[in-house]
TORKOL-4160 file (C-alpha; in steps of 0.2 Angstrom, whole numbers, padded with zeros to 4 digits, m for minus):
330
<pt num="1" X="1026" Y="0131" Z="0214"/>
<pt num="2" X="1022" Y="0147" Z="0209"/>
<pt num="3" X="1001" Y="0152" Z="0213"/>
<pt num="4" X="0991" Y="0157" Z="0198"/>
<pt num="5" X="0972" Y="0162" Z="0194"/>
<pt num="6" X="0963" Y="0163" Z="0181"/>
<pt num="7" X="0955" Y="0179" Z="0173"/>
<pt num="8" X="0947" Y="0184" Z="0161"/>
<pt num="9" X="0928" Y="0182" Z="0153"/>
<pt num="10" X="0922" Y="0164" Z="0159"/>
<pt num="11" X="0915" Y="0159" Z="0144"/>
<pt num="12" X="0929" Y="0161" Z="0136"/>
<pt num="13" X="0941" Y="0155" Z="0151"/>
<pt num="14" X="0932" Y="0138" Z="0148"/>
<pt num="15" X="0936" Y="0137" Z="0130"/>
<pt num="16" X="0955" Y="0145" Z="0131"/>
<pt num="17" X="0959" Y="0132" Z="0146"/>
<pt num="18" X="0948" Y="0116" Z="0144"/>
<pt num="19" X="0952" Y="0103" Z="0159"/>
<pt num="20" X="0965" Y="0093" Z="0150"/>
<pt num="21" X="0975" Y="0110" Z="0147"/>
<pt num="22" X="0972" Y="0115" Z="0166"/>
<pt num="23" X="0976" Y="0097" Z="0171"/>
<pt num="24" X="0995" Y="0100" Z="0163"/>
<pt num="25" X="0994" Y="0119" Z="0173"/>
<pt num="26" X="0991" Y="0109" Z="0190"/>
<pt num="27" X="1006" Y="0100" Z="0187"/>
<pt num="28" X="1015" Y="0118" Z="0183"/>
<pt num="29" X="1010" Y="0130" Z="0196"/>
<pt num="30" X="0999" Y="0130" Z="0211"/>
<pt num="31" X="0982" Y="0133" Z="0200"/>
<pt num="32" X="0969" Y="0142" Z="0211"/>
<pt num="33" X="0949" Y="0133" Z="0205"/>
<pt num="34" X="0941" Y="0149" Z="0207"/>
<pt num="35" X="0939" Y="0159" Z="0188"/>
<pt num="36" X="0940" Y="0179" Z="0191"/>
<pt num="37" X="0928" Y="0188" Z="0179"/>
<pt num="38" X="0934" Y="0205" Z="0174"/>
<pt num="39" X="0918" Y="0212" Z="0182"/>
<pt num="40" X="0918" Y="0203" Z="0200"/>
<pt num="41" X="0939" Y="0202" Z="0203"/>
<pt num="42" X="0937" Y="0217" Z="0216"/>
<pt num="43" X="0928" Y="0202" Z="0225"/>
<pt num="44" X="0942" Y="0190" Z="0224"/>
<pt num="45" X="0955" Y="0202" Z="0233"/>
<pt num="46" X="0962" Y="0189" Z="0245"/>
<pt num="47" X="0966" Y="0175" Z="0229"/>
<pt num="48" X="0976" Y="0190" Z="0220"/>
<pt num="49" X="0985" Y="0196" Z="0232"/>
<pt num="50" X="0994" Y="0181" Z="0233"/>
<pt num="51" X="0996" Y="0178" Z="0215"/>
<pt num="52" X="1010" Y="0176" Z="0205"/>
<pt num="53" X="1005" Y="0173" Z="0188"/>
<pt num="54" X="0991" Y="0175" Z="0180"/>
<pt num="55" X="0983" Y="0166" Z="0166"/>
<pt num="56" X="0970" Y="0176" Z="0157"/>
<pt num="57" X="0962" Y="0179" Z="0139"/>
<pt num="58" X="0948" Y="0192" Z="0132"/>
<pt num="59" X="0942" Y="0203" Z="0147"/>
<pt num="60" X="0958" Y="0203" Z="0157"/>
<pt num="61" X="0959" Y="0218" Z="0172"/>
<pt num="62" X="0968" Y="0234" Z="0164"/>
<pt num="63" X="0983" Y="0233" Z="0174"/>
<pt num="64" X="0981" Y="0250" Z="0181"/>
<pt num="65" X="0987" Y="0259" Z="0199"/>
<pt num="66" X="0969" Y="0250" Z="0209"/>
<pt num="67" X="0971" Y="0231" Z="0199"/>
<pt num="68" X="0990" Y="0232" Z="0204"/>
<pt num="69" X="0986" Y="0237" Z="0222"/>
<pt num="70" X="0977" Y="0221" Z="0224"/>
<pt num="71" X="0991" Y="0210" Z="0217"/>
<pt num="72" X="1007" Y="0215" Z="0226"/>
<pt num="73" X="1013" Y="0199" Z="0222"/>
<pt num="74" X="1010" Y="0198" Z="0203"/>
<pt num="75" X="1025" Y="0194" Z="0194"/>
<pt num="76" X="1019" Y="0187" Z="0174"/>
<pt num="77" X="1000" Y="0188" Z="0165"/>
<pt num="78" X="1000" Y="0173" Z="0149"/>
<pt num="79" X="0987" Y="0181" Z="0138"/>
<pt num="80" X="0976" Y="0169" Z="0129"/>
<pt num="81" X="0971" Y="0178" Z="0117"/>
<pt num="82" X="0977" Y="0192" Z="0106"/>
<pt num="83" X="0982" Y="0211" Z="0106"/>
<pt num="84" X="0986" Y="0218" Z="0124"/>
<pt num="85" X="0985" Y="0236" Z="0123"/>
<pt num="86" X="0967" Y="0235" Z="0133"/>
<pt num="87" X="0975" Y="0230" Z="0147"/>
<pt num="88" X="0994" Y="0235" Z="0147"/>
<pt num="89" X="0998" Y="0250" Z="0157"/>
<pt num="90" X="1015" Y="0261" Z="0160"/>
<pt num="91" X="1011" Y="0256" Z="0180"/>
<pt num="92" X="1014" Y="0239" Z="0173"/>
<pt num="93" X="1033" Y="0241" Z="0163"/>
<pt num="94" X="1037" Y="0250" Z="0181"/>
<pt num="95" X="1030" Y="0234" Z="0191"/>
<pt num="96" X="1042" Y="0223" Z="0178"/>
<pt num="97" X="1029" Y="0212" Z="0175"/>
<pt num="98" X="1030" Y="0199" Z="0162"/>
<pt num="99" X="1016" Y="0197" Z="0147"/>
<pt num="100" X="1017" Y="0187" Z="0135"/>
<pt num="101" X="1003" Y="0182" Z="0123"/>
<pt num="102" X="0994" Y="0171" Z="0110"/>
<pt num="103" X="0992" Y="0183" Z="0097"/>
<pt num="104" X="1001" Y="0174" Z="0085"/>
<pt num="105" X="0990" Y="0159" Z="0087"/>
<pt num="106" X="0975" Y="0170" Z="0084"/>
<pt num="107" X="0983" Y="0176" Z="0069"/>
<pt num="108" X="0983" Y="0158" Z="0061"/>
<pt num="109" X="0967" Y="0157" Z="0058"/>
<pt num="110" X="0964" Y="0174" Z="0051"/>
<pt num="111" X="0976" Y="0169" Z="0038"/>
<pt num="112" X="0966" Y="0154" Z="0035"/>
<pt num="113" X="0948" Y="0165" Z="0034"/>
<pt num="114" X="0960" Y="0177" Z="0021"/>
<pt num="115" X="0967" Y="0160" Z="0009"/>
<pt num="116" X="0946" Y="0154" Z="0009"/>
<pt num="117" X="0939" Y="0173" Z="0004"/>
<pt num="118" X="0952" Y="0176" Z="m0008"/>
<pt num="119" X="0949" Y="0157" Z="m0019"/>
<pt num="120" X="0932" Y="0160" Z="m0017"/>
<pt num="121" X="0933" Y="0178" Z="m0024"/>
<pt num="122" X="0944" Y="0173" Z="m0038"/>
<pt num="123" X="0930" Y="0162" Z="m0045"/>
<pt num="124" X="0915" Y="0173" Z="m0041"/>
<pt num="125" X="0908" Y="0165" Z="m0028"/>
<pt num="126" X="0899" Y="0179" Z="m0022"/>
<pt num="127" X="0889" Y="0181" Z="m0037"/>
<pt num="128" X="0881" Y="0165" Z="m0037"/>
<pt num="129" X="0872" Y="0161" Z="m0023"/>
<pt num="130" X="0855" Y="0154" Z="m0030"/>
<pt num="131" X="0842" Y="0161" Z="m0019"/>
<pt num="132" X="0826" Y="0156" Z="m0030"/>
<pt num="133" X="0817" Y="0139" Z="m0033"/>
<pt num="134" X="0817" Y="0142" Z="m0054"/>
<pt num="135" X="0834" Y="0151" Z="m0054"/>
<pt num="136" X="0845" Y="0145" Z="m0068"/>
<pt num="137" X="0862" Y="0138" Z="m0063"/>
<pt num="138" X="0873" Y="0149" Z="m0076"/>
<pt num="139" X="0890" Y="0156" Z="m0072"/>
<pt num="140" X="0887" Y="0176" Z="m0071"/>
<pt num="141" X="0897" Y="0190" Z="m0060"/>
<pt num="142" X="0907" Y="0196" Z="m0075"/>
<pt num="143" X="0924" Y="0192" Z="m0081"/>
<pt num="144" X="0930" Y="0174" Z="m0075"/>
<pt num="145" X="0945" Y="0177" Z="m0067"/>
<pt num="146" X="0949" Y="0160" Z="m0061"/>
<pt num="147" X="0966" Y="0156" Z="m0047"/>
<pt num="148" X="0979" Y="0151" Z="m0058"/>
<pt num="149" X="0991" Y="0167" Z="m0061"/>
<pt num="150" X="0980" Y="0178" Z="m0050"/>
<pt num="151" X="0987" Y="0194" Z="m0043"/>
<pt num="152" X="0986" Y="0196" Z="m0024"/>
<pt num="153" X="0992" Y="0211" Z="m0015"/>
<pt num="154" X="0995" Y="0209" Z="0004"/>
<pt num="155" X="0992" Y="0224" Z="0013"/>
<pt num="156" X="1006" Y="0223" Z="0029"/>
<pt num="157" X="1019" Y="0210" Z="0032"/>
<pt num="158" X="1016" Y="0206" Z="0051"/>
<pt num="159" X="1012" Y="0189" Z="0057"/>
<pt num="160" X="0996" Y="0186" Z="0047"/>
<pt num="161" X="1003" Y="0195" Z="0030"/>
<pt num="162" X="1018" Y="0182" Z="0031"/>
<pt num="163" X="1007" Y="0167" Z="0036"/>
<pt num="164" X="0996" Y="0170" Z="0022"/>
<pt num="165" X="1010" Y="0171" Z="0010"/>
<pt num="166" X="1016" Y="0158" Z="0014"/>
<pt num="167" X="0999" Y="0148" Z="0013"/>
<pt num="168" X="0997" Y="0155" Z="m0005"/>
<pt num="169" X="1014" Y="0146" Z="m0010"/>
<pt num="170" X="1004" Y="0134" Z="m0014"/>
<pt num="171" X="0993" Y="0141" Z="m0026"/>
<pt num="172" X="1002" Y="0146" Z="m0043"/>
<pt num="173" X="0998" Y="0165" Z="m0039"/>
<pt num="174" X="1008" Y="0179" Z="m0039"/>
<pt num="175" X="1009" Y="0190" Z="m0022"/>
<pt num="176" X="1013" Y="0206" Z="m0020"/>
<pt num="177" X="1013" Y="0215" Z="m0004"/>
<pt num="178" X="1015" Y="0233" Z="0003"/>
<pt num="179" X="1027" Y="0235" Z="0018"/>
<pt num="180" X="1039" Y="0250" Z="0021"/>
<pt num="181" X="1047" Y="0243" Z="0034"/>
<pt num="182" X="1048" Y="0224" Z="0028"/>
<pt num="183" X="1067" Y="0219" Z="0023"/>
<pt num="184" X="1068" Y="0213" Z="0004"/>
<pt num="185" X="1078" Y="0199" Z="0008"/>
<pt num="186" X="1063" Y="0192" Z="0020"/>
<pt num="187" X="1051" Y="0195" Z="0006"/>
<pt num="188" X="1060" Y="0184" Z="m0007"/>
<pt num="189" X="1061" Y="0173" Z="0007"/>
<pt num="190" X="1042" Y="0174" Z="0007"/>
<pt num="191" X="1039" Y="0174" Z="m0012"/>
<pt num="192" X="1033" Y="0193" Z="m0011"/>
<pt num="193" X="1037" Y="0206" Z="m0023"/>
<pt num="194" X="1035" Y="0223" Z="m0013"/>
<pt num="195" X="1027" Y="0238" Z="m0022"/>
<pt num="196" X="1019" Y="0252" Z="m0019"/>
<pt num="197" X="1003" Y="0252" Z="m0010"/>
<pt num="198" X="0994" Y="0264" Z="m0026"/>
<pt num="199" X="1003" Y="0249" Z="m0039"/>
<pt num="200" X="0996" Y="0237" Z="m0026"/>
<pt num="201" X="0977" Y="0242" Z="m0029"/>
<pt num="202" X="0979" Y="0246" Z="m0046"/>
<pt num="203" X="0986" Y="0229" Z="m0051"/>
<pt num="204" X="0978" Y="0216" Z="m0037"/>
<pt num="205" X="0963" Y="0205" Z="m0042"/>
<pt num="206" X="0960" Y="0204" Z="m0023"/>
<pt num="207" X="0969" Y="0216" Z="m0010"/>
<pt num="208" X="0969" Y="0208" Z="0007"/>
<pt num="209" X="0972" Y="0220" Z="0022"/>
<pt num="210" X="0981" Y="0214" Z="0037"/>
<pt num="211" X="0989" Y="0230" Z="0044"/>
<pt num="212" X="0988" Y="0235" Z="0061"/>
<pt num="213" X="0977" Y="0250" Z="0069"/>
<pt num="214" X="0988" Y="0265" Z="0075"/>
<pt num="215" X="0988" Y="0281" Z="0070"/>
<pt num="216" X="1000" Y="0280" Z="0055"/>
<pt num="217" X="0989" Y="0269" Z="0044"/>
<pt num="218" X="0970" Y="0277" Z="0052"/>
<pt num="219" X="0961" Y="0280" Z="0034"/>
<pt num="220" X="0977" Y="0271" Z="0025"/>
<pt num="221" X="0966" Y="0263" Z="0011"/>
<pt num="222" X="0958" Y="0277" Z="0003"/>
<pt num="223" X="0942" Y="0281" Z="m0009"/>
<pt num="224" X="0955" Y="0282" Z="m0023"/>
<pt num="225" X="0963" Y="0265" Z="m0020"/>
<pt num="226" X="0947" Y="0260" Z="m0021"/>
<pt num="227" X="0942" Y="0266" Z="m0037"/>
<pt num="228" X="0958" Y="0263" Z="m0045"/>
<pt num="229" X="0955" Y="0244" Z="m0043"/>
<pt num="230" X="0955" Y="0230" Z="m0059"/>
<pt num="231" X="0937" Y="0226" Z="m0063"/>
<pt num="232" X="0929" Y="0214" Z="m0052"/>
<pt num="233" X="0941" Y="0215" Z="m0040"/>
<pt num="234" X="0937" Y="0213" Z="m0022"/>
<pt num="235" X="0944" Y="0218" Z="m0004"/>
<pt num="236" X="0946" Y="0208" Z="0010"/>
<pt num="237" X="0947" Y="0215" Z="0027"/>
<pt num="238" X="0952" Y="0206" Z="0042"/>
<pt num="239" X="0962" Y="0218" Z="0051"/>
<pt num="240" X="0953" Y="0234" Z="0059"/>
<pt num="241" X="0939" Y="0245" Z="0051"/>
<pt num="242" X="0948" Y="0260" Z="0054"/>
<pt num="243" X="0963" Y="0257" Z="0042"/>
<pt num="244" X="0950" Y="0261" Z="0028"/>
<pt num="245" X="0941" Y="0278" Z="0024"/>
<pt num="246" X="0923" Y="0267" Z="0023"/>
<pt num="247" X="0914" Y="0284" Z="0018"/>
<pt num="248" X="0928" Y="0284" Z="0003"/>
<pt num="249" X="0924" Y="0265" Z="0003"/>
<pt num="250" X="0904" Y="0267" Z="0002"/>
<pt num="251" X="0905" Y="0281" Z="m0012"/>
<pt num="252" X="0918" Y="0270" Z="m0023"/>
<pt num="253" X="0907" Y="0254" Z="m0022"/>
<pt num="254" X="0891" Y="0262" Z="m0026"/>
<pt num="255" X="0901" Y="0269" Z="m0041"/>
<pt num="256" X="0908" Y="0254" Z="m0045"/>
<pt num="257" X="0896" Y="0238" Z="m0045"/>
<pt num="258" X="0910" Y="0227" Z="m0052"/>
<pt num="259" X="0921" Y="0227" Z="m0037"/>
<pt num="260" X="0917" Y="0216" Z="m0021"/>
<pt num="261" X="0921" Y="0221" Z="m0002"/>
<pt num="262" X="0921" Y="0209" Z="0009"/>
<pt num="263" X="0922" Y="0214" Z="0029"/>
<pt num="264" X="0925" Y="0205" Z="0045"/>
<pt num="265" X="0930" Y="0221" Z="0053"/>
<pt num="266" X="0923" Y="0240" Z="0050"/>
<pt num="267" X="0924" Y="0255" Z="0062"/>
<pt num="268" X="0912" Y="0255" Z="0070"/>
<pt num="269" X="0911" Y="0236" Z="0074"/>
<pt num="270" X="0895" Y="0234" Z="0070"/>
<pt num="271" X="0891" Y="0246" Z="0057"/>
<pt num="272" X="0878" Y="0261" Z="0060"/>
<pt num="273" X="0861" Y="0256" Z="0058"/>
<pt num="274" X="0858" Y="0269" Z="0042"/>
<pt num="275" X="0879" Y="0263" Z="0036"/>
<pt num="276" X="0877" Y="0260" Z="0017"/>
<pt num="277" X="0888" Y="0244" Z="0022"/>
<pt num="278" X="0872" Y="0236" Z="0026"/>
<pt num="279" X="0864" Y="0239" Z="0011"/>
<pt num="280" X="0877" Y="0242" Z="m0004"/>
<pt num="281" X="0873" Y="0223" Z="m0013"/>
<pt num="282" X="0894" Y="0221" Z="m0017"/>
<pt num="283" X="0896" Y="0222" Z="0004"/>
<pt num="284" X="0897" Y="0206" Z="0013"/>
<pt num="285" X="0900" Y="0207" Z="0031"/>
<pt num="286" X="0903" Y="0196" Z="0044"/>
<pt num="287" X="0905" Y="0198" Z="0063"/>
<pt num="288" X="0923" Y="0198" Z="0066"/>
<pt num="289" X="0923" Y="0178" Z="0064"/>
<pt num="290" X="0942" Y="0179" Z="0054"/>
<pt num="291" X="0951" Y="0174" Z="0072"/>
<pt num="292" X="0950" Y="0160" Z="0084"/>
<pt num="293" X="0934" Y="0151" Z="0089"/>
<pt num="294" X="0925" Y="0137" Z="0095"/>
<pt num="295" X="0941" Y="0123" Z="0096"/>
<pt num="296" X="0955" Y="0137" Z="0090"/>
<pt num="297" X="0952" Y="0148" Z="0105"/>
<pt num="298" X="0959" Y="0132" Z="0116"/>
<pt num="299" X="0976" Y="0132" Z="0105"/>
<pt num="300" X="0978" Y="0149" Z="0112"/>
<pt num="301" X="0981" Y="0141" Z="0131"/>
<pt num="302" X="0991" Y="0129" Z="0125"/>
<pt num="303" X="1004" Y="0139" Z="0117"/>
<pt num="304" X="1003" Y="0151" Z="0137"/>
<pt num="305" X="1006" Y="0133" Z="0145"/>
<pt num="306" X="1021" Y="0132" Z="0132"/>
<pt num="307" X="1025" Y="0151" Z="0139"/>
<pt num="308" X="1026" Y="0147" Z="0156"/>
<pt num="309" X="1034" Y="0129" Z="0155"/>
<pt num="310" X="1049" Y="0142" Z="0145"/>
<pt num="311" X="1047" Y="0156" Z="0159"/>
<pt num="312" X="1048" Y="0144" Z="0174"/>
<pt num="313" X="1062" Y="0132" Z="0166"/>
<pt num="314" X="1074" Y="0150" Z="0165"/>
<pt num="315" X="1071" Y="0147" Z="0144"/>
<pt num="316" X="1068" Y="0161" Z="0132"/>
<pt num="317" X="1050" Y="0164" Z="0128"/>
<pt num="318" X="1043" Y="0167" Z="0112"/>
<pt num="319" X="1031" Y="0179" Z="0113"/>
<pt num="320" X="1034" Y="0189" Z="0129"/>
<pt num="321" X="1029" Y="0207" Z="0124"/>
<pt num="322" X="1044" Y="0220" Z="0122"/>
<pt num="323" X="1038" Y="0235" Z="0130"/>
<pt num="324" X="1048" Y="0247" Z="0119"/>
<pt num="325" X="1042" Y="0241" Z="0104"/>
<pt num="326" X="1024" Y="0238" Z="0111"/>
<pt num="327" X="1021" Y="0258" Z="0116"/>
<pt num="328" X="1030" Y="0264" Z="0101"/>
<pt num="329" X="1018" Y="0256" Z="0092"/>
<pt num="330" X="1003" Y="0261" Z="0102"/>
């Protein structure tokens, strides 16, 4: 059997490998008891060095020249969690060690954060909240806009964008998306019409943004998206701050009361102390909550134990990264 170790933040070792899922790894590999923290594993020199695989999630080692050093022997990390470039290294495509990870299964919440924002926006929920003893239960917050035949324009077609088209199949609302390298014959297959991402702002009732953070979209959504938006539109952001210009963002809001932002991610994460985010009133933010918790972070181990069951049965794996895509894209 091969050896393995886990690593990673052990709060959240606990949560990605409860004991039933670590029961079903014992009967895998050769599962060492000790948990390495990203902080001590200089400590735990002896264990790595004879490990073989390791099973990790947020707070895994960067796998530089020292980390691989201490584990000659390591042949595969199954990443709990979701993007790896904290940790990947060029040292590591030289070693030909394996990584695969869970950030497809983090993704499926996010989608299912978006779908709840997005109903909720298209019925004004943000502009009821009854916060005093005498208020009056009337429907204000402007126009009603209501779900059915609602416009939603998806910004990016990866894992999430797809995931949450497909959830909004349901609904009798019309998706558009914005994609330049999303083939059209996988968006009919989706039920998305692709436009561009100027018609996608200008015609949305609510714009969801699920693209990735590398240099080609930094500052993609800009102040003038912004302000060419419907009235009482609202933005949805579950993907990285730093795909919006949130000055741009800050001035277009003020400007325009009508629209709605809500935030699960800015740049920085948290906002300044003095950023007008915390105090423009049609800015909601929450604390990056969109991907797994509580019992969804265990579903992330699951689908690594499906990873390694693949990986040690000589079956292909379904998330194993591809290092020529991944630092293209990095």
């Amino acid at each position: 059997m091969k050896k393995a170790v886990l690593v990673g933040a052990q709060h959240l070792l606990a949560s990605a490998y409860p004991p039933e899922l670590r029961d079903r790894l014992g009967q895998l590999v050769d599962l060492d008891s000790r948990e390495i923290s990203p902080e001590a594993w200089r400590n735990h020199r002896t264990t790595l060095s004879g490990a073989e695989l390791i099973f990790s999630t947020w707070g895994m080692p960067v796998l530089d020249e020292e980390f691989l050093a201490a584990t000659p022997s390591l042949q595969a990390v199954f990443y709990a969690a979701g993007t790896v470039k904290s940790f990947v290294t060029p040292e590591a495509v030289r070693r030909g060690i394996i990584i695969t990870t869970a950030a497809e299964a983090n993704g499926l919440p996010v989608a299912e954060y978006a779908l709840a924002v997005i109903l909720l926006s298209l019925k004004n929920f943000w502009a009821y909240p009854i916060q005093a003893p005498e208020a009056k239960f009337t429907k204000v917050g402007g126009e009603p806009r209501g779900v059915y035949g609602a416009t939603i324009g998806l910004v990016s077609l990866g894992f999430v964008g797809r995931r949450l088209a497909d959830l909004l199949a349901t609904h009798e609302v019309r998706v558009i998306a914005h994609d330049p390298h999303f083939a059209p014959a996988e968006a009919v297959r989706h039920k998305v019409t692709l436009c561009h991402l100027d018609e996608l702002f200008r015609t949305s009732d609510v714009v969801s943004l699920h693209t990735p953070w590398i240099p080609e979209t930094e500052g993609l959504v800009r102040e003038e998206h912004i302000r060419s938006m419907k009235r009482g539109a609202t933005l949805i952001n579950t993907s990285r701050g730093a795909v919006v210009d949130e000055t741009g963002l800050c001035r277009a809001l003020r400007d325009r009361p009508d629209l709605t932002a809500i935030l699960d991610v800015t740049h920085p994460e948290p906002p300044l102390a003095d950023s007008p985010l915390r105090t423009l009133p049609n800015v909601f933010l929450t604390p990056h909550i969109a991907g797994s918790m509580g019992r969804e972070v265990a579903r992330l181990g699951w689908w690594m134990l499906d990873e390694a069951e693949r990986w040690i049965e000589g079956r292909p794996m379904r998330h194993r990264i591809d290092y020529q895509t991944f630092f293209q894209r990095a």
